[in-house]
VOLUM-182635 format. One record per residue (C-alpha): residue in three letters; x, y, z. Coordinates in steps of 0.1 Angstrom, whole numbers, m for minus. Example, Ala and Ser with C-alpha at 12.3 -4.5 7.8 and 13.67 -1.06 7.14 Angstrom:
<nodes>
> ALA_123_m45_78
> SER_137_m11_71
</nodes>
This chain:
<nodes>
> UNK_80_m296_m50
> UNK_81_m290_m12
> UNK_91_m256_m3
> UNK_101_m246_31
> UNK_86_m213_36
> UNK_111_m205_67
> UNK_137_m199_41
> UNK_120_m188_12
> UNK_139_m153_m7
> UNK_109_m139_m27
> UNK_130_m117_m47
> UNK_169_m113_m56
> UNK_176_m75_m50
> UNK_157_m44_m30
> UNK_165_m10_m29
> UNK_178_0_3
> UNK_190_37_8
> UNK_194_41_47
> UNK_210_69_62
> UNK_75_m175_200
> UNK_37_m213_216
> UNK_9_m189_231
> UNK_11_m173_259
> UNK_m15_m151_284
> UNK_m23_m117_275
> UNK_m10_m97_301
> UNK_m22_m58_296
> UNK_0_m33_303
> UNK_m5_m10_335
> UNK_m6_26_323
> UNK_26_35_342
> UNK_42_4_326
> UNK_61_17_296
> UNK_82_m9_291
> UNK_57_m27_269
> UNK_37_m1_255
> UNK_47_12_223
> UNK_33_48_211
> UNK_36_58_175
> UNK_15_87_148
> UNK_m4_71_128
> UNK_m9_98_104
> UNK_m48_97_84
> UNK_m69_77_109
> UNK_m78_49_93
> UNK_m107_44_68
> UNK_m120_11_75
> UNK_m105_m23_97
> UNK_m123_m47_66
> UNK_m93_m63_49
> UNK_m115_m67_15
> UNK_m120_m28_17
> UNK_m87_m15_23
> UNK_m70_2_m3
> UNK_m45_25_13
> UNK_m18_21_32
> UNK_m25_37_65
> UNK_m55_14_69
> UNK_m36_m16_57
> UNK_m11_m8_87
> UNK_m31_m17_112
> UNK_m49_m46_99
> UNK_m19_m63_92
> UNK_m7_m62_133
> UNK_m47_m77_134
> UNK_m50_m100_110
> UNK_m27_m124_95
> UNK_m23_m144_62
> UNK_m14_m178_52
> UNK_22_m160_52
> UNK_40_m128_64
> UNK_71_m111_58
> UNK_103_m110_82
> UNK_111_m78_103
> UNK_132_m68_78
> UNK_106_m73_48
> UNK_130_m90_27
> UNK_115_m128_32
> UNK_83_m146_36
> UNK_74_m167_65
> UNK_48_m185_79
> UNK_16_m167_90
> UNK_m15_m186_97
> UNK_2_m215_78
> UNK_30_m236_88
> UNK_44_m247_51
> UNK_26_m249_14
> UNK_35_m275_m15
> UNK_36_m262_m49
> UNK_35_m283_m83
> UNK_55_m287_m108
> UNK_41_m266_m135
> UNK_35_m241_m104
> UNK_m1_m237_m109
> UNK_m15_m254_m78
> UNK_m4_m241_m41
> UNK_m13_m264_m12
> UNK_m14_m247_20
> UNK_m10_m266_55
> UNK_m22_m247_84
> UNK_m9_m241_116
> UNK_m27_m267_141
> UNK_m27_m238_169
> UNK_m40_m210_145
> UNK_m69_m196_168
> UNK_m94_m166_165
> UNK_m95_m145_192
> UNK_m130_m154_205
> UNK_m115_m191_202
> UNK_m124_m203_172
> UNK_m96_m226_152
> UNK_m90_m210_121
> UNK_m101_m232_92
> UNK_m87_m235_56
> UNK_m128_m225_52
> UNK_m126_m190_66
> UNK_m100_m180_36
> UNK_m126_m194_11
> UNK_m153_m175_30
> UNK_m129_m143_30
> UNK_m116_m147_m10
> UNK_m156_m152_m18
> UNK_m168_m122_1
> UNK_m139_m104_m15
> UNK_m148_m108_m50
> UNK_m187_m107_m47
> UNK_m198_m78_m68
> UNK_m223_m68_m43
> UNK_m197_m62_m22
> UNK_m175_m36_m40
> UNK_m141_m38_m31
> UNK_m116_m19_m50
> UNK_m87_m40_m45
> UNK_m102_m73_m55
> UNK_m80_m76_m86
> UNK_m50_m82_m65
> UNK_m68_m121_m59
> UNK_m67_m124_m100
> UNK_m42_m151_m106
> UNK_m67_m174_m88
> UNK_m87_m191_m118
> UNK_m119_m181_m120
> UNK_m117_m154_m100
> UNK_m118_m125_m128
> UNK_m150_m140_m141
> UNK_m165_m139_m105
> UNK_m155_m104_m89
> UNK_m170_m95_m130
> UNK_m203_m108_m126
> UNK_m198_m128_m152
> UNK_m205_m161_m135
> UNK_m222_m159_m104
> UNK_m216_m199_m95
> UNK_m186_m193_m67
> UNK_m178_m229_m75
> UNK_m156_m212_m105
> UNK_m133_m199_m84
> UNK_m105_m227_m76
> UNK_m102_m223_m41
> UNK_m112_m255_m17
> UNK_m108_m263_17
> UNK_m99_m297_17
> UNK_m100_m306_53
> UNK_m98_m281_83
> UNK_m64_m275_80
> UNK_m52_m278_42
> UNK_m58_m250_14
> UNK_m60_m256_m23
> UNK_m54_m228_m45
> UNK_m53_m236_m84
> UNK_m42_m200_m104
> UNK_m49_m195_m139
> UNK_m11_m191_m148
> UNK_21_m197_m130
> UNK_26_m164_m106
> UNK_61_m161_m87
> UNK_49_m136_m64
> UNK_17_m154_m52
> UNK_28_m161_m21
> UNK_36_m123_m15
> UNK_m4_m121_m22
> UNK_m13_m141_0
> UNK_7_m121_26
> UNK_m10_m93_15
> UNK_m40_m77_42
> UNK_m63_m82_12
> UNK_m59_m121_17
> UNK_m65_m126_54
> UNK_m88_m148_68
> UNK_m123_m138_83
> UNK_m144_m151_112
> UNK_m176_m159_92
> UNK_m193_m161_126
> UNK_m184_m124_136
> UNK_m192_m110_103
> UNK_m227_m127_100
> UNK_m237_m115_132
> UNK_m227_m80_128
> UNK_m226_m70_93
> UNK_m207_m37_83
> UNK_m201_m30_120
> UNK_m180_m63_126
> UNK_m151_m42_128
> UNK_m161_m20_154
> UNK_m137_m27_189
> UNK_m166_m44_204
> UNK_m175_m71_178
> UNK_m140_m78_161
> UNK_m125_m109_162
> UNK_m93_m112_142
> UNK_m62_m139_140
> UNK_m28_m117_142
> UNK_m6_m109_171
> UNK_m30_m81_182
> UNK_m67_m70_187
> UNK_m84_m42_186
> UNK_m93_m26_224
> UNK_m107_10_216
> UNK_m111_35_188
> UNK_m117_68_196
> UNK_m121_86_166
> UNK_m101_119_155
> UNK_m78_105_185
> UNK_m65_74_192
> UNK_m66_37_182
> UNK_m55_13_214
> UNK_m41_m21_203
> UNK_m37_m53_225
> UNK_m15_m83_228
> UNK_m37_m112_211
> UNK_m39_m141_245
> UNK_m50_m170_214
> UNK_m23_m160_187
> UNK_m3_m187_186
> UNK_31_m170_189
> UNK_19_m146_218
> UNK_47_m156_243
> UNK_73_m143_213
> UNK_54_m104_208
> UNK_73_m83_231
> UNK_47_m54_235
> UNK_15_m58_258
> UNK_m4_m25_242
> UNK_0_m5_212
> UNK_m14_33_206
> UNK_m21_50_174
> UNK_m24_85_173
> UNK_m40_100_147
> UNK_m45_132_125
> UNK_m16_147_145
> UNK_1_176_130
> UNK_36_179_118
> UNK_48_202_145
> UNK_30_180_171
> UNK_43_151_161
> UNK_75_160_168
> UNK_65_179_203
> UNK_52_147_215
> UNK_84_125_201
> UNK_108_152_219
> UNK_87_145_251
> UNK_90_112_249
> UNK_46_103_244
> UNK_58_91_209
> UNK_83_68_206
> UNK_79_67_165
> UNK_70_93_140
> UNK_50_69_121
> UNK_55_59_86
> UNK_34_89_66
> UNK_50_110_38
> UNK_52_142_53
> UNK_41_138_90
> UNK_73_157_100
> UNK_76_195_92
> UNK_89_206_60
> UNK_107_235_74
> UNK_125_210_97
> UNK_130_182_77
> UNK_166_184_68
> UNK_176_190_103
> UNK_158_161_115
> UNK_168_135_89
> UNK_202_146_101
> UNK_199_130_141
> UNK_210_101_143
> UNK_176_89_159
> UNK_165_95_119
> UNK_155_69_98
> UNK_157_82_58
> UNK_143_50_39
> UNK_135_47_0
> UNK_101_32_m8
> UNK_88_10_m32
> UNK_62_37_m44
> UNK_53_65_m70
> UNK_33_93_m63
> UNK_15_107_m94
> UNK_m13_127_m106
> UNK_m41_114_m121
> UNK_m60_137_m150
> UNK_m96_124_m153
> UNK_m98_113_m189
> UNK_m138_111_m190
> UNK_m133_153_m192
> UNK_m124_164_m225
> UNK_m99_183_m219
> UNK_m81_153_m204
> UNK_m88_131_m229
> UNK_m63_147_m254
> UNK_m28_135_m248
> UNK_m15_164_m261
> UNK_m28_186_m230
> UNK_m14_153_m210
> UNK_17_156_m224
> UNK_20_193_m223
> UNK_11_199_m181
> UNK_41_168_m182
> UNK_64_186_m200
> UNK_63_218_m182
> UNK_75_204_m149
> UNK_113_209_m139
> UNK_121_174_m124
> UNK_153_193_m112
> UNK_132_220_m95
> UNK_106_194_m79
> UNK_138_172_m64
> UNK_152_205_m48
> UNK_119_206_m35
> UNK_110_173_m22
> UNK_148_170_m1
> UNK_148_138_14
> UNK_109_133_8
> UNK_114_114_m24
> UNK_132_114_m56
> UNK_118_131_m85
> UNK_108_110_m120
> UNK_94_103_m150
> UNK_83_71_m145
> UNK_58_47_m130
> UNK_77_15_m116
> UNK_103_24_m89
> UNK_140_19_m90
> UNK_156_m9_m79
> UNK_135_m42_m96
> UNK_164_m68_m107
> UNK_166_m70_m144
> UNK_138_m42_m154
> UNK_146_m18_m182
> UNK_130_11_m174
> UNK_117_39_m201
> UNK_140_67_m211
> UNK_137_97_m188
> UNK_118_126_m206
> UNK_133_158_m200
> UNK_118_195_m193
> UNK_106_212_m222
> UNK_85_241_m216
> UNK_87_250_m253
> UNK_73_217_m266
> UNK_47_218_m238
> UNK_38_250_m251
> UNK_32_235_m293
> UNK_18_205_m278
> UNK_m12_229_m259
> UNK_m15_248_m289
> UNK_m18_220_m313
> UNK_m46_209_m286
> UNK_m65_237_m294
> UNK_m52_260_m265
> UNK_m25_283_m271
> UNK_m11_299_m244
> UNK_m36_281_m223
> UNK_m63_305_m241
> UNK_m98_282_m240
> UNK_m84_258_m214
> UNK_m111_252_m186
> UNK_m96_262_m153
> UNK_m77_233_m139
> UNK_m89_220_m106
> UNK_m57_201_m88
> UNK_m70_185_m59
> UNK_m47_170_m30
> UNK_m54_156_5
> UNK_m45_183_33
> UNK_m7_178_43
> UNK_18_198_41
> UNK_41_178_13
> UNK_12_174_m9
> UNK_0_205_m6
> UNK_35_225_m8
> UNK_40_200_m44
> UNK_3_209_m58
> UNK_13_251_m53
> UNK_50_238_m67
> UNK_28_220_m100
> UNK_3_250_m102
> UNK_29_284_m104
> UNK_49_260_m130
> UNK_14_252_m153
> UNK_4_293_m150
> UNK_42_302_m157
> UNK_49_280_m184
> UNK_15_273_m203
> UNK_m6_304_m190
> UNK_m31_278_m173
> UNK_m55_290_m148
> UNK_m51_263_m121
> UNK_m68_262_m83
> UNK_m52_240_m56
> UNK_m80_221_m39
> UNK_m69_205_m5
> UNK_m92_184_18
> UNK_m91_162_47
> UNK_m72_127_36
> UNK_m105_105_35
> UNK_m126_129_16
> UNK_m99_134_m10
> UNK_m97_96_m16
> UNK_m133_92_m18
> UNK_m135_121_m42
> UNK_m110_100_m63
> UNK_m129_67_m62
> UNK_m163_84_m68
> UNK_m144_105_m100
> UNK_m151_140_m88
> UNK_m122_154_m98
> UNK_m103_173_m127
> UNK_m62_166_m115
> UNK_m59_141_m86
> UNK_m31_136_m65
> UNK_m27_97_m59
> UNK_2_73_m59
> UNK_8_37_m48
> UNK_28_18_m26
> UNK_42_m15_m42
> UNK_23_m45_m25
> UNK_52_m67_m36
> UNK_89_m59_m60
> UNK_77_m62_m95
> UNK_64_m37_m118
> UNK_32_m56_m123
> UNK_24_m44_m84
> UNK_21_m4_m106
> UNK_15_m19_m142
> UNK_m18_m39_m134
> UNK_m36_m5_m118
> UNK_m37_11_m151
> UNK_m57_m21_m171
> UNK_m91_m12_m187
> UNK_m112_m37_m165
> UNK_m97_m27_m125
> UNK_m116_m9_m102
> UNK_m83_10_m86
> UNK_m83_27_m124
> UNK_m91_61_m112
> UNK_m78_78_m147
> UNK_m104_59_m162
> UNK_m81_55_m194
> UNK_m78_20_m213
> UNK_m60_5_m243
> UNK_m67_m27_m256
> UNK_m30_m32_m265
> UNK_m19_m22_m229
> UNK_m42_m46_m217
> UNK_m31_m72_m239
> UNK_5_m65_m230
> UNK_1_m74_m193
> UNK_m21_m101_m196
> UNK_3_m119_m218
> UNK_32_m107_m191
> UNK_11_m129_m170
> UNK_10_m157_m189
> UNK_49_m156_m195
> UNK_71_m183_m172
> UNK_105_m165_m186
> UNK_113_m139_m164
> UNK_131_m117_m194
> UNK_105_m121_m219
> UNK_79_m111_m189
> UNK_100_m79_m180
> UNK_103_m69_m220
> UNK_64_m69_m220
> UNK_62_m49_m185
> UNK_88_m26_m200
> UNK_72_m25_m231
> UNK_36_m14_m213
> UNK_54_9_m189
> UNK_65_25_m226
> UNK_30_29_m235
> UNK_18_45_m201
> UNK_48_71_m207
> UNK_35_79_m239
> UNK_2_85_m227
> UNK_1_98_m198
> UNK_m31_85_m183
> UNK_m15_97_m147
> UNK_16_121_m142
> UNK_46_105_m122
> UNK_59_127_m97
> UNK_83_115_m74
> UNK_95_80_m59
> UNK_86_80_m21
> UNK_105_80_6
> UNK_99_86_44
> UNK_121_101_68
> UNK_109_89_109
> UNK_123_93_141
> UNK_129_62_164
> UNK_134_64_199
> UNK_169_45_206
> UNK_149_19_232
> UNK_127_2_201
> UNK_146_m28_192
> UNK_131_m44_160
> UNK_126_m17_138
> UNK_149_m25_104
> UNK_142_m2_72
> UNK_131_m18_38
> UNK_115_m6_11
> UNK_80_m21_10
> UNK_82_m3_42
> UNK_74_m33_63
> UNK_75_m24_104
> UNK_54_m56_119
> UNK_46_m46_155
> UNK_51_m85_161
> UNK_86_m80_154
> UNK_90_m43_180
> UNK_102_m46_214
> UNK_114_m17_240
> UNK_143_m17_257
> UNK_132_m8_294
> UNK_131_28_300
> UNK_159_28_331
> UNK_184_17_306
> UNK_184_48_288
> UNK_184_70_319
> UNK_144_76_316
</nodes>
């Protein structure tokens, strides 16, 4: 079954709430702003390596560097093709066939081969390595048992090159959002030349070599990231802007200074890099963007501490929390829940609200052993350093000492060091959250499973397990949602993370960027941005 990825609709229905042959690179002079687009960043990011990314901000950038056997449309509603030009898929949908691009080049010159993928999916899932996100590759057979350490022959994992230009991917069941995995940063490609020579320091400006519409010219760190048109990517004539630059670790207030002063011409896509204090005033101009997200933020308790590991004390801290209160708080920041998986996914059924209960969070602590809080180890509820999270945590801490008589210390640190602290465990109360990689409640369901790495709870449950695997294994899309909805169930009931709020991220756009088209998985390709030239709006 041939299908033409041009005009492939991944999925039915998103929620929306709104308010081309190479060509030379051609660098942009300095005083040329007509193709140089300036944006916030927000956290500078952690790391360029596709199989170490786990976070959005760093994921941002590698996508306008690397690029995937497929990518989504401007308006991140449709896959297209990336590095490959069509893919073949059998009947019981278990085998995909990629056919690569004949003018997919590296930027050092190097065709890209159907053998750099394998290269990169290996890599990926080599223990030694260590990457957190290497669970997202899972539908590929064999490549649970490899990432595991269970096998160590890489011959396991189904993936071949046939020939230069084809890709053979056999999956252990039939997956119907595969191809939005292998649009997914995780899956690019690598240059096994560059990363042999240089090791861990392949990423660095001087040694990259990447595939996507740009590369990598500078990095000054705590400042700026400087991207470039890509002269070999094989669409270069069709990306409008000559020069990209990424300001990082700006604050709120700054952010905006430089917008109204026309050195940003976007306020980037962070959750909170505009000022709280302003934030209703801004989402009001009409150069505003207000966008929903596919995402959850959430707390997660650490269930290896004792006083975590009783669902009781989960359930309690839950219960105390006025949803009401928090959505009055958040404005157009989010929208206050219950629940894991985000509005919007066709034909879910979601669990049941809970609603505020103070007086049963109260029994609940008491039956834990802690009445009134009495005998309750100090809570530690630690958050990365900016100004929504933080102004949430104080929001989460007065209502725990109010309603339970909690002792409770906001922690805040620089983004990176918070996320660390998360993956290394050293923490009490974590604030984390996720960003759907693609519309389907597996994208939030799978993070909670005994066996992956991005697990930071470090709860399991056999018979959550067992739930999505078999969800996985299901080809009828309404029996597979019962058994996500079923599992979503079961993280309500325990608790192994405390929902918070569905994202949502409110920007300013200057009016000369053409391109820019809100959606949910929060999609803003610089591939697809151009500028209007700066005369035409009196500048």
């Amino acid at each position: 079954m041939k299908q033409l990825i041009q005009i492939l609709p991944l999925f039915p229905v998103l929620l929306v709430v709104a308010c081309s042959g190479s060509g030379p690179n051609q660098a942009a002079e300095p005083g040329d702003l007509n193709s140089v687009f300036t944006y916030a960043q927000g956290p500078e990011p952690r790391t360029l390596d596709p199989a170490q990314i786990t976070d959005t901000h760093s994921a941002f950038v590698a996508s306008n560097l690397f690029e995937g056997l497929l990518v989504w449309n401007a308006s991140g509603d449709r896959l297209q093709p990336g590095a490959a030009s069509s893919y073949e898929v059998s009947p019981d949908g278990r085998q995909y066939t990629f056919t690569l691009r004949e003018d997919a080049i590296w930027s050092n010159g190097d065709p890209v081969a159907a053998a750099d993928f394998v290269v990169a999916w290996r890599r990926l899932l080599n223990p030694a390595l260590g990457s957190p996100y290497a669970a997202l590759l899972y539908p590929i057979r064999g490549a649970r048992t490899l990432h595991q350490g269970q096998v160590r022959d890489p011959s396991v994992f189904r993936v071949e090159a046939r020939d230069r230009r084809t890709l053979i991917v056999e999956l252990e069941n039939p997956t119907p959002w595969f191809p939005a995995i292998v649009a997914h940063t995780i899956a690019a490609p690598i240059n096994p030349r560059a990363v042999k020579r240089h090791g861990f320091a392949w990423t660095r400006p001087e040694n990259i070599v990447v595939n996507g519409p740009f590369t990598l010219s500078s990095w000054t760190r705590g400042h700026e990231l400087v991207l470039e048109r890509n002269r070999y990517y094989h669409s270069a004539d069709q990306v409008a802007l000559d020069r990209v630059i990424a300001r990082v670790d700006l604050g709120p207030e700054r952010v905006v200074d430089l917008y109204e002063g026309g050195q940003l011409l976007w306020t980037g896509r962070a959750t909170g890099a505009l000022p709280l204090d302003q934030l209703d005033r801004l989402a009001a101009r009409p150069d505003a963007h207000v966008q929903a997200q596919l995402g959850t933020s959430w707390y997660y308790f650490n269930t290896e501490l004792p006083q975590f590991a009783d669902v009781r004390v989960r359930k309690a801290l839950d219960l105390s929390l006025d949803r009401q209160a928090l959505a009055e708080l958040l404005g157009p920041n989010g929208l206050a829940t219950t629940g894991y998986v985000p509005q919007g996914i066709a034909d879910y059924r979601y669990p049941a609200k809970r609603s505020y209960d103070p007086h049963g969070a109260r029994a609940l602590l008491a039956a834990a052993g802690y009445p009134a809080g009495a005998g309750l180890p100090a809570i530690e509820l630690a958050v990365d350093a900016r100004s929504l999270q933080e102004r949430v945590a104080n929001w989460v801490a007065e209502s725990w000492r109010r309603e339970l008589g909690v002792e409770v210390n906001v922690f805040a640190r620089r983004w990176g060091a918070h996320w660390e602290a998360l993956e290394q465990g050293s923490f009490q109360v974590g604030r984390g959250g996720w960003l759907g990689d693609y519309p389907d409640p597996s994208s939030f369901l799978e993070l909670f499973v005994s066996d992956n790495e991005l697990n930071r709870s470090n709860w399991g449950s056999s018979g959550y397990d067992d739930l999505i695997r078999e969800a996985a294994r299901t080809r009828d899309a309404a029996s597979r949602n019962r058994l996500l909805s079923s599992a979503e169930r079961q993280l309500v009931q325990q608790l192994p993370a405390l929902p918070l709020f569905h994202f949502s991220t409110v920007s300013l756009v200057n009016p000369r960027v053409r391109g820019y088209i809100d959606n949910p998985l929060d999609m803003h390709l610089l591939r697809y941005i151009s500028l209007e030239p700066a005369t035409a709006q009196g500048g």
